[in-house]
N, CA, C and O atoms as a GROMACS GRO file, in nm:
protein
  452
    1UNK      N    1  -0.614   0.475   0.166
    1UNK     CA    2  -0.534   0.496   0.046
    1UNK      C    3  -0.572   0.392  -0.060
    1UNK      O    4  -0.561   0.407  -0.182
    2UNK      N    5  -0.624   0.276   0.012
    2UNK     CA    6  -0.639   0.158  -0.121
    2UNK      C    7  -0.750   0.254  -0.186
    2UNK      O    8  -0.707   0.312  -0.286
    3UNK      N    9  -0.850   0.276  -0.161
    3UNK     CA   10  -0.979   0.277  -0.180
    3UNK      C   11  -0.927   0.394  -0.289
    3UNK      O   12  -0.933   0.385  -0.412
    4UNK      N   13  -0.886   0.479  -0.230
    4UNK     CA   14  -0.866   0.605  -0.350
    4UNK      C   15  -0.751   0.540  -0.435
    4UNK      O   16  -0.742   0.602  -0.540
    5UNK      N   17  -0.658   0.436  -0.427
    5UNK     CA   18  -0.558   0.406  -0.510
    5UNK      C   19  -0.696   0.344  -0.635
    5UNK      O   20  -0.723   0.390  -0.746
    6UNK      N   21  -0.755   0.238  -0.567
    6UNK     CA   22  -0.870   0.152  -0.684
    6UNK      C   23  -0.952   0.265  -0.742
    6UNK      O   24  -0.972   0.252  -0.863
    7UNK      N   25  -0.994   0.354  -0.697
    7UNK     CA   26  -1.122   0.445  -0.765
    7UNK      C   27  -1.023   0.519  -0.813
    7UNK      O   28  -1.036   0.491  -0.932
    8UNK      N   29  -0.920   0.605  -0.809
    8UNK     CA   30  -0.852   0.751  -0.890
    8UNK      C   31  -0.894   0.865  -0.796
    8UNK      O   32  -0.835   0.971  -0.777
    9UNK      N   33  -0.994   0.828  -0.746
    9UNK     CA   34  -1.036   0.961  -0.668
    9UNK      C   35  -1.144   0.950  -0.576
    9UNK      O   36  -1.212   0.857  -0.620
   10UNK      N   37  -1.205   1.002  -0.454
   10UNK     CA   38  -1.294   0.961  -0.428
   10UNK      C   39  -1.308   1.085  -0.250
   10UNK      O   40  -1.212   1.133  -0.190
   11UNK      N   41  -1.445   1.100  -0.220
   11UNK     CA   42  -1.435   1.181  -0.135
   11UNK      C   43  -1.465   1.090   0.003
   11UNK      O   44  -1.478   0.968  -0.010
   12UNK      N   45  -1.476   1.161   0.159
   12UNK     CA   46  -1.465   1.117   0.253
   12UNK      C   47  -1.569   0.994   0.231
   12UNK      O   48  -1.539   0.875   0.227
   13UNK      N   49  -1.725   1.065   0.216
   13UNK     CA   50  -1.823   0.943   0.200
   13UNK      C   51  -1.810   0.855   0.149
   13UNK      O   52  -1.848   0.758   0.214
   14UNK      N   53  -1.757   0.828   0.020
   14UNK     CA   54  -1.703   0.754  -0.044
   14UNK      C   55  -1.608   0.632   0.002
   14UNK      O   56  -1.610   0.511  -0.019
   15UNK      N   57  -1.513   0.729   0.081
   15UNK     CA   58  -1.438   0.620   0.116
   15UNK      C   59  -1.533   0.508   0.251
   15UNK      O   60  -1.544   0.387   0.271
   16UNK      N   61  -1.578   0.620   0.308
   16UNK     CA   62  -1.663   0.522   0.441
   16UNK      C   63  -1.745   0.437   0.366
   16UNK      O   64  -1.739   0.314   0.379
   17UNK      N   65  -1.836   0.502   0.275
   17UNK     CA   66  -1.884   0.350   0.211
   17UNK      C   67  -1.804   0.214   0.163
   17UNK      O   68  -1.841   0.097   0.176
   18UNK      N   69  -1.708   0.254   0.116
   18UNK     CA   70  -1.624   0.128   0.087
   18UNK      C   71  -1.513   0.064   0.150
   18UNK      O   72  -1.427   0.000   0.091
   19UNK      N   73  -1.521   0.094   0.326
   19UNK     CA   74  -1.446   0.078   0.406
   19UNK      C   75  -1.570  -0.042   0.472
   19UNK      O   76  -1.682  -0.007   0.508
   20UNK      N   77  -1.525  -0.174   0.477
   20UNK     CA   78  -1.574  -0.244   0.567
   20UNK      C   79  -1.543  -0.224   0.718
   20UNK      O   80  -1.434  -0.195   0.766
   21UNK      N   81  -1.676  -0.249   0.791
   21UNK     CA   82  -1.631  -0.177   0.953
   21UNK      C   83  -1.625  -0.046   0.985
   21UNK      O   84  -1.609  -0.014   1.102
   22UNK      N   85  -1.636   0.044   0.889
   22UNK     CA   86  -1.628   0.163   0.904
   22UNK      C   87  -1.600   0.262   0.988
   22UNK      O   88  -1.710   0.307   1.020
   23UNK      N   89  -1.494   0.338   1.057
   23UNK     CA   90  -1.519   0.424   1.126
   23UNK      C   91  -1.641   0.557   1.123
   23UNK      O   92  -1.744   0.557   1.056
   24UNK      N   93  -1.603   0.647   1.198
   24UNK     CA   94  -1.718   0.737   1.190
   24UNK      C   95  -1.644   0.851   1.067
   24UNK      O   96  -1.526   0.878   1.043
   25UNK      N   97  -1.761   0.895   1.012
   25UNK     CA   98  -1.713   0.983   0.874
   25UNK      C   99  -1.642   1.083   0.916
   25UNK      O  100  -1.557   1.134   0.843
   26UNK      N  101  -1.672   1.133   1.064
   26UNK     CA  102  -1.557   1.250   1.129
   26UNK      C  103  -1.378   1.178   1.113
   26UNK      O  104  -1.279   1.243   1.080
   27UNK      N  105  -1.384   1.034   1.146
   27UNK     CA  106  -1.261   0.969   1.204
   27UNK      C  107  -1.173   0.994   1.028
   27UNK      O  108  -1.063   1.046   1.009
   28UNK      N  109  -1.245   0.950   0.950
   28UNK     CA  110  -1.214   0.963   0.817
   28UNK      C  111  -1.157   1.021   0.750
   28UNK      O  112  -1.053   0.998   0.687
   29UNK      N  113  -1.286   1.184   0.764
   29UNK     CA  114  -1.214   1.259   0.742
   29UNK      C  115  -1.066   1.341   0.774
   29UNK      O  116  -0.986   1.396   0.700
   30UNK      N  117  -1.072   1.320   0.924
   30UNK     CA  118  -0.942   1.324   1.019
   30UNK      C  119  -0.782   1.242   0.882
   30UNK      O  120  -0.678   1.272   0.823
   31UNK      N  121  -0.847   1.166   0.898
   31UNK     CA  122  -0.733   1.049   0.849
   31UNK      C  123  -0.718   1.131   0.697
   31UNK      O  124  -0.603   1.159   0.664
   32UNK      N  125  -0.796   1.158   0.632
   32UNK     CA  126  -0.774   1.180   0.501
   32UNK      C  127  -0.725   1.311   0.526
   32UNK      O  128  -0.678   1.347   0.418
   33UNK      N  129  -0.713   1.391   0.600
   33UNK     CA  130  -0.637   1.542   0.619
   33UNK      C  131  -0.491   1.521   0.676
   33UNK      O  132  -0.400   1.603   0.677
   34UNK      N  133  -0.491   1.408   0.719
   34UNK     CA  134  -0.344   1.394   0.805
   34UNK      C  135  -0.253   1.279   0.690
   34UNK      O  136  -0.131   1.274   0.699
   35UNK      N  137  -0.327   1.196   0.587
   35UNK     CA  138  -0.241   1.173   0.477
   35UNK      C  139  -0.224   1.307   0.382
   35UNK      O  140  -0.132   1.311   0.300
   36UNK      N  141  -0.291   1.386   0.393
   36UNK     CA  142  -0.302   1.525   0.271
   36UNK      C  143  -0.209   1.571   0.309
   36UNK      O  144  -0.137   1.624   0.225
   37UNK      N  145  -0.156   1.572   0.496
   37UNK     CA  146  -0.076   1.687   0.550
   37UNK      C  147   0.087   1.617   0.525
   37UNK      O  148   0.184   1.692   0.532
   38UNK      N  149   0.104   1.494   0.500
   38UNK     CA  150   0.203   1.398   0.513
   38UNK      C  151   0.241   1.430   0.380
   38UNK      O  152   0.362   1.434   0.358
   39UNK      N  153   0.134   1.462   0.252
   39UNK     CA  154   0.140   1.447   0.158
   39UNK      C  155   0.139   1.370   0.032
   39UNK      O  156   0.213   1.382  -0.065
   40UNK      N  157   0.036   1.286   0.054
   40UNK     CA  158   0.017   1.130   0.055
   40UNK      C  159  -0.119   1.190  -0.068
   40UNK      O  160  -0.138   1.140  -0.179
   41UNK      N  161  -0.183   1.288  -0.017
   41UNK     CA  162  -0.316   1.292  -0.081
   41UNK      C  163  -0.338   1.416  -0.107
   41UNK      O  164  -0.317   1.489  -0.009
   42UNK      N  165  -0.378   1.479  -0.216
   42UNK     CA  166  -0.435   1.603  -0.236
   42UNK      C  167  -0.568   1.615  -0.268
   42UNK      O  168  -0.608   1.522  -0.339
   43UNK      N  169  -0.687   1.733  -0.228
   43UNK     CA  170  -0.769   1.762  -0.267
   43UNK      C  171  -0.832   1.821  -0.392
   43UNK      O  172  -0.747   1.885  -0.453
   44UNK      N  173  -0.909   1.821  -0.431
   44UNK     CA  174  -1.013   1.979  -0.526
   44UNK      C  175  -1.138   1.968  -0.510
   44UNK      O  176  -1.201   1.863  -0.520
   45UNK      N  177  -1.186   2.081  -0.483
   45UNK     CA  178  -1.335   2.066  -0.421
   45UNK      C  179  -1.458   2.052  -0.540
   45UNK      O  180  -1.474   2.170  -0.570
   46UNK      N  181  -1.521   1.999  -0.596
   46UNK     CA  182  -1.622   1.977  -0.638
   46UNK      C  183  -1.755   2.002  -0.593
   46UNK      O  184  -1.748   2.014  -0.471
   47UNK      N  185  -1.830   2.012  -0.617
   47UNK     CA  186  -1.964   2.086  -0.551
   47UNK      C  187  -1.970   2.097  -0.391
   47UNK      O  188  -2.030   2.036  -0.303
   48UNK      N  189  -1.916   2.161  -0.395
   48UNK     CA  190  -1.850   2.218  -0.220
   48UNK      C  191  -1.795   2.063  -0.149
   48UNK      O  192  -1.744   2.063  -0.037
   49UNK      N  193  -1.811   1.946  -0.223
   49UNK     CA  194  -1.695   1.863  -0.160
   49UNK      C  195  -1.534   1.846  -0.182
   49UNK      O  196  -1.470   1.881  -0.281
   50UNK      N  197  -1.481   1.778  -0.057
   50UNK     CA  198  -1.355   1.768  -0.080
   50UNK      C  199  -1.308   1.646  -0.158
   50UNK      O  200  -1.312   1.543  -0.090
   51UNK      N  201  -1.260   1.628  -0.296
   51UNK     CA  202  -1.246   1.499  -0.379
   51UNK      C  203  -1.080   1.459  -0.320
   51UNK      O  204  -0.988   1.541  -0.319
   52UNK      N  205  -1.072   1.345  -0.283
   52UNK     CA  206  -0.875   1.289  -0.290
   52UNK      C  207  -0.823   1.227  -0.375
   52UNK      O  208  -0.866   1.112  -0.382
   53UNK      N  209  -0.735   1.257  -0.458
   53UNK     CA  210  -0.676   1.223  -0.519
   53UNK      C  211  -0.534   1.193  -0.465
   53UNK      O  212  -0.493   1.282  -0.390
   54UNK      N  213  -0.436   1.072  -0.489
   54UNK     CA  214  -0.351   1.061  -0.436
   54UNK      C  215  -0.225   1.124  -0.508
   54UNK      O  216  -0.232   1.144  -0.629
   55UNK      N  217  -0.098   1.160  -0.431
   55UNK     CA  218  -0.033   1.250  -0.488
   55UNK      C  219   0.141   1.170  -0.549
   55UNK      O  220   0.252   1.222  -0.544
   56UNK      N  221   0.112   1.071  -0.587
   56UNK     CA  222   0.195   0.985  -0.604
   56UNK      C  223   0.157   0.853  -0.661
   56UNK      O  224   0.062   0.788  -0.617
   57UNK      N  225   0.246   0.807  -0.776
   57UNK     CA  226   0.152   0.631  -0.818
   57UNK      C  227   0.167   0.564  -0.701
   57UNK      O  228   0.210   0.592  -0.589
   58UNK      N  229   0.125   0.476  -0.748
   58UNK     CA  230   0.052   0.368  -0.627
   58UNK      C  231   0.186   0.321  -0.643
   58UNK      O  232   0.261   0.356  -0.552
   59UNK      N  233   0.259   0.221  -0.771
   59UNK     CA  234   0.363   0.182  -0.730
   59UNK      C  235   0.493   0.229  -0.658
   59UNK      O  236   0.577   0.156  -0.607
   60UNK      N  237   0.494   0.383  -0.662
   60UNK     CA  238   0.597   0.426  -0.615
   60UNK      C  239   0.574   0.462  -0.430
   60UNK      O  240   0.668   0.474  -0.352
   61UNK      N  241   0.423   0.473  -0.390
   61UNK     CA  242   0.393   0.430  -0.269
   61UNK      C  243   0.376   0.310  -0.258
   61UNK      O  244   0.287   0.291  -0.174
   62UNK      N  245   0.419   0.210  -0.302
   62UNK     CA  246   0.406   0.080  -0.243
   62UNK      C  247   0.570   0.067  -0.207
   62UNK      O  248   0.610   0.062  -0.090
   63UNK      N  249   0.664   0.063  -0.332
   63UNK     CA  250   0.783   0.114  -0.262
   63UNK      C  251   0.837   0.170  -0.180
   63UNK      O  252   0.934   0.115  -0.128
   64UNK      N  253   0.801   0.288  -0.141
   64UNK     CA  254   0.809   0.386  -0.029
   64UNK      C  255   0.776   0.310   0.112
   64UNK      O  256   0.859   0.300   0.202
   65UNK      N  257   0.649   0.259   0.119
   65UNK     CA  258   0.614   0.169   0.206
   65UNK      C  259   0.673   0.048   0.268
   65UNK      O  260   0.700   0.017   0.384
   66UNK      N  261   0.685  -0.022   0.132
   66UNK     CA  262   0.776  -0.185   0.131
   66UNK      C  263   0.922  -0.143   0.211
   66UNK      O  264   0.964  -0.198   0.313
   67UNK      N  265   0.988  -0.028   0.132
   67UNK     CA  266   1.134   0.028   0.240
   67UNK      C  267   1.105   0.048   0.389
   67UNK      O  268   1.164   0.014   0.491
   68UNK      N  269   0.975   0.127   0.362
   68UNK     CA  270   0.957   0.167   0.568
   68UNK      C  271   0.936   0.016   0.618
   68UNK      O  272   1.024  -0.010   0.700
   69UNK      N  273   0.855  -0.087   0.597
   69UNK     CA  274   0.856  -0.188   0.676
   69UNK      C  275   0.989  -0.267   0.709
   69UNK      O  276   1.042  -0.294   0.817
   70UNK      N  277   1.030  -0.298   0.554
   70UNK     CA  278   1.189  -0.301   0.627
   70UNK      C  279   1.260  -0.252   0.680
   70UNK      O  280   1.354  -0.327   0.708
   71UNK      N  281   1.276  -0.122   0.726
   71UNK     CA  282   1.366  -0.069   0.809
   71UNK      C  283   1.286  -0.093   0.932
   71UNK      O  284   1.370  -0.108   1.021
   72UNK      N  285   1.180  -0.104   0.977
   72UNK     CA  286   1.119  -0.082   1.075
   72UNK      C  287   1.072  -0.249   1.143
   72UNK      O  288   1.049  -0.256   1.264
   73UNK      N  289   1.061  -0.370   1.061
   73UNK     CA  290   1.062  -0.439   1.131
   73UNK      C  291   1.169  -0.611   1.079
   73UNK      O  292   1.159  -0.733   1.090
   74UNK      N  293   1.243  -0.530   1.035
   74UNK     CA  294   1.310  -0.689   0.925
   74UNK      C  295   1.449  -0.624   0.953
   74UNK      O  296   1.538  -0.707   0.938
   75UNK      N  297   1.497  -0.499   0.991
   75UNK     CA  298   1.636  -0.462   0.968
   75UNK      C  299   1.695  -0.467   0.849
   75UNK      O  300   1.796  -0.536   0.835
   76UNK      N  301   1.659  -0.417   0.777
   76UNK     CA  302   1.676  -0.417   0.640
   76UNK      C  303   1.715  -0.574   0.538
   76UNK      O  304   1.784  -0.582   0.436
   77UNK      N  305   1.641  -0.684   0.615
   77UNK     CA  306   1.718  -0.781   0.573
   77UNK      C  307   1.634  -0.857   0.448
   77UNK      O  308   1.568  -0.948   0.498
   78UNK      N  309   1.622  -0.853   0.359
   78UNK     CA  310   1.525  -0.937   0.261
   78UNK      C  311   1.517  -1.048   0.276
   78UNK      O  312   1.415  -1.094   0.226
   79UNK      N  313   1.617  -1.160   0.355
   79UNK     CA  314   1.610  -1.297   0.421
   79UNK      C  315   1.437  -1.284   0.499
   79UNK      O  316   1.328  -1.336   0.477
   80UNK      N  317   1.481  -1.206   0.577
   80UNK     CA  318   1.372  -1.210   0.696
   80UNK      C  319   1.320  -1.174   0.655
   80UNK      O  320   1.253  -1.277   0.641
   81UNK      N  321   1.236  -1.065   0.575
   81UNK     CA  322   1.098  -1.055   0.531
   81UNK      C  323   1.087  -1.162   0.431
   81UNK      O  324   0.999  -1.243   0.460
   82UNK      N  325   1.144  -1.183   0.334
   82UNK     CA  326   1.080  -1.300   0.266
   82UNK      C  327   1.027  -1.419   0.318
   82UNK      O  328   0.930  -1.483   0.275
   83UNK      N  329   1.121  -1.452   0.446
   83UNK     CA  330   1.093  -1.589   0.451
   83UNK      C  331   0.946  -1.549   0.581
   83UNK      O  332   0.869  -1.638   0.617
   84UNK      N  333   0.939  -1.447   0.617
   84UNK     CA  334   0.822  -1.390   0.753
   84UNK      C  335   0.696  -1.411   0.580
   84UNK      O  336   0.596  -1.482   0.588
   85UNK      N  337   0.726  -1.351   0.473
   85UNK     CA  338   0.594  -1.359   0.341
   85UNK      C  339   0.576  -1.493   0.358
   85UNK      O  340   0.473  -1.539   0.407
   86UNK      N  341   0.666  -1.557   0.322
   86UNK     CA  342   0.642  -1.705   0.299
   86UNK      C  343   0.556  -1.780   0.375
   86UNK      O  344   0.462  -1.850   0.336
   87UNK      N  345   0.603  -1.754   0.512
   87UNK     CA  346   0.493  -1.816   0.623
   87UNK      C  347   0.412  -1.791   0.604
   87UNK      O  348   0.336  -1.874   0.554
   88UNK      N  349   0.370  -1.665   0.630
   88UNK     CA  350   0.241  -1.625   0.624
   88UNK      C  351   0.144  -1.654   0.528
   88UNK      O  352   0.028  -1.685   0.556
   89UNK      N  353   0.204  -1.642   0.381
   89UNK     CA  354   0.150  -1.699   0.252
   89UNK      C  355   0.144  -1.877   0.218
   89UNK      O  356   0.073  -1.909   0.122
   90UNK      N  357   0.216  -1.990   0.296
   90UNK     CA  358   0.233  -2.125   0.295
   90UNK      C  359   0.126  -2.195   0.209
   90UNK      O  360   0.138  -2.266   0.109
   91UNK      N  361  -0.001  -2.146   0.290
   91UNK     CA  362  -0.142  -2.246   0.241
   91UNK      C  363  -0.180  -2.146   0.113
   91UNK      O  364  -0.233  -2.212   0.024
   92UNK      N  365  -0.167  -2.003   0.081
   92UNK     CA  366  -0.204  -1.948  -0.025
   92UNK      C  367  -0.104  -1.943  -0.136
   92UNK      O  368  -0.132  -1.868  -0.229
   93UNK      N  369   0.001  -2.006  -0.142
   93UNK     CA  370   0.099  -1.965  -0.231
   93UNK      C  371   0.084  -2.052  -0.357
   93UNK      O  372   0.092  -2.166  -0.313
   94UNK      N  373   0.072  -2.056  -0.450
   94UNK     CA  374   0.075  -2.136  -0.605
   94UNK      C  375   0.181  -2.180  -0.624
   94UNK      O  376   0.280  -2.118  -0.586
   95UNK      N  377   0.190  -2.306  -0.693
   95UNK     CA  378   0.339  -2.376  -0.727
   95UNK      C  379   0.384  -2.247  -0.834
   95UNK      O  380   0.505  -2.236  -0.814
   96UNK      N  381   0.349  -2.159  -0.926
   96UNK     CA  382   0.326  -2.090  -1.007
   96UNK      C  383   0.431  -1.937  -0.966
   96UNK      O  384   0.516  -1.872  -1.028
   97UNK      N  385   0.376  -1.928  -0.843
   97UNK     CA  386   0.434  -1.801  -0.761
   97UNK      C  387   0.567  -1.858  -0.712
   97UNK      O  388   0.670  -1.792  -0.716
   98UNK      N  389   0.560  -1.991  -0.663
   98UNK     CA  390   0.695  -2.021  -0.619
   98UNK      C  391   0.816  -2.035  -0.715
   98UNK      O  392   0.933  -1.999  -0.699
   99UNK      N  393   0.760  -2.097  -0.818
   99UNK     CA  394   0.859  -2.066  -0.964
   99UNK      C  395   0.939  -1.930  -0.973
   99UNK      O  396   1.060  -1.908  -0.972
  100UNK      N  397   0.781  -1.810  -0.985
  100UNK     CA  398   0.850  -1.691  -1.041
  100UNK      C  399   0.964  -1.663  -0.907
  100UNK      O  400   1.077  -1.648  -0.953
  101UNK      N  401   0.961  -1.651  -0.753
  101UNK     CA  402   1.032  -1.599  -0.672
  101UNK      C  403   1.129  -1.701  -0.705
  101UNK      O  404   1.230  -1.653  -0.654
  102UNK      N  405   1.163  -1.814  -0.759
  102UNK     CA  406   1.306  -1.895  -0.741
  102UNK      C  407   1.320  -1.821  -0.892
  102UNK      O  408   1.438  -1.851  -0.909
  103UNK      N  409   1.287  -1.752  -1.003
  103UNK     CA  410   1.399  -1.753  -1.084
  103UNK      C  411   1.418  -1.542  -1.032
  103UNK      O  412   1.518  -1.470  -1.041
  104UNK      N  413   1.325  -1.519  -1.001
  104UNK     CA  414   1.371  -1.348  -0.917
  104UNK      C  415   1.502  -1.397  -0.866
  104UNK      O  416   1.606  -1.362  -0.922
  105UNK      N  417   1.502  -1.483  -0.755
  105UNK     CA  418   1.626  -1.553  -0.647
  105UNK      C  419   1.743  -1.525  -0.742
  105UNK      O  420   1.826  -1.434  -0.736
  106UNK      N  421   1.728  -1.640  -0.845
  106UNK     CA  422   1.814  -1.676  -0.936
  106UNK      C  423   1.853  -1.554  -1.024
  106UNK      O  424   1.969  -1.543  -1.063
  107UNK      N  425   1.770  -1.473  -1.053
  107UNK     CA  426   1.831  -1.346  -1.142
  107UNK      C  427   1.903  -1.249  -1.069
  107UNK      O  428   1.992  -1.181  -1.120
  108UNK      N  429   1.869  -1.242  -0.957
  108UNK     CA  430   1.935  -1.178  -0.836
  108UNK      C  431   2.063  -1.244  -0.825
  108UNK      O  432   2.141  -1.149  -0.829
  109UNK      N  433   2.127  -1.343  -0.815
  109UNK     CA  434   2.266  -1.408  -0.822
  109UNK      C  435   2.331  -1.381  -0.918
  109UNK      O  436   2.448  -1.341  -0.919
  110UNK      N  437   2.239  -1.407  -1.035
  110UNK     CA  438   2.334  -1.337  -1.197
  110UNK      C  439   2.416  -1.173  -1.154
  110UNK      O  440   2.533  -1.136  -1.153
  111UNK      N  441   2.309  -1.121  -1.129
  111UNK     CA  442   2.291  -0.968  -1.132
  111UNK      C  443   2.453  -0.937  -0.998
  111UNK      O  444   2.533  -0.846  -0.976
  112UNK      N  445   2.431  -1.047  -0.954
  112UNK     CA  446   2.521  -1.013  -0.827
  112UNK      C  447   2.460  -0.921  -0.714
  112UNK      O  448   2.531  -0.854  -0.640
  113UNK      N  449   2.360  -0.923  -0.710
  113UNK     CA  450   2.310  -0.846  -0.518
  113UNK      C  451   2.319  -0.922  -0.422
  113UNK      O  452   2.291  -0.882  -0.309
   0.00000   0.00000   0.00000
């Protein structure tokens, strides 16, 4: 999905080329028919290939996504995933980034959530 989120569109080969590690172009294609079937991705064929285009913005599948992980491994708790980001991010995080999430924090208290 990244690969077709960065390009707009792009067919199976395509994506295997720009998949580091690559599976096999059969495995691919597999995958790109079973996001199509989920509804994640739609086709149009171009010189007898199949082009994907995704069927939704990216931000509104990143949302979609960001909700499934929380329900699925945080219990819906934004404590615990933030502070599970944080770790993980420790040595990559910018004094810069830590600013913007303390005044998010802080606008979030105004706001009352």
């Amino acid at each position: 999905m990244d690969i077709i989120y960065q390009r707009g569109k792009a067919t199976a080969v395509e994506v295997v080329e720009n998949l580091p590690d690559a599976p096999s172009n059969s495995t691919v294609r597999t995958l790109l028919r079973l996001l199509e079937d989920k509804g994640h991705l739609r086709h149009e064929e171009e010189n007898l290939r199949y082009v994907y285009l995704p069927t939704v913005p990216r931000e509104k599948a990143r949302r979609s996504a960001l909700k499934q992980i929380l329900q699925t491994f945080f219990n819906n708790s934004a404590e615990q995933s933030v502070a599970a980001i944080l770790e993980l991010s420790k040595s990559n995080i910018s004094n810069a980034e830590l600013e913007r999430i303390s005044q998010l924090v802080e606008q979030a208290k105004k706001e009352g959530r």
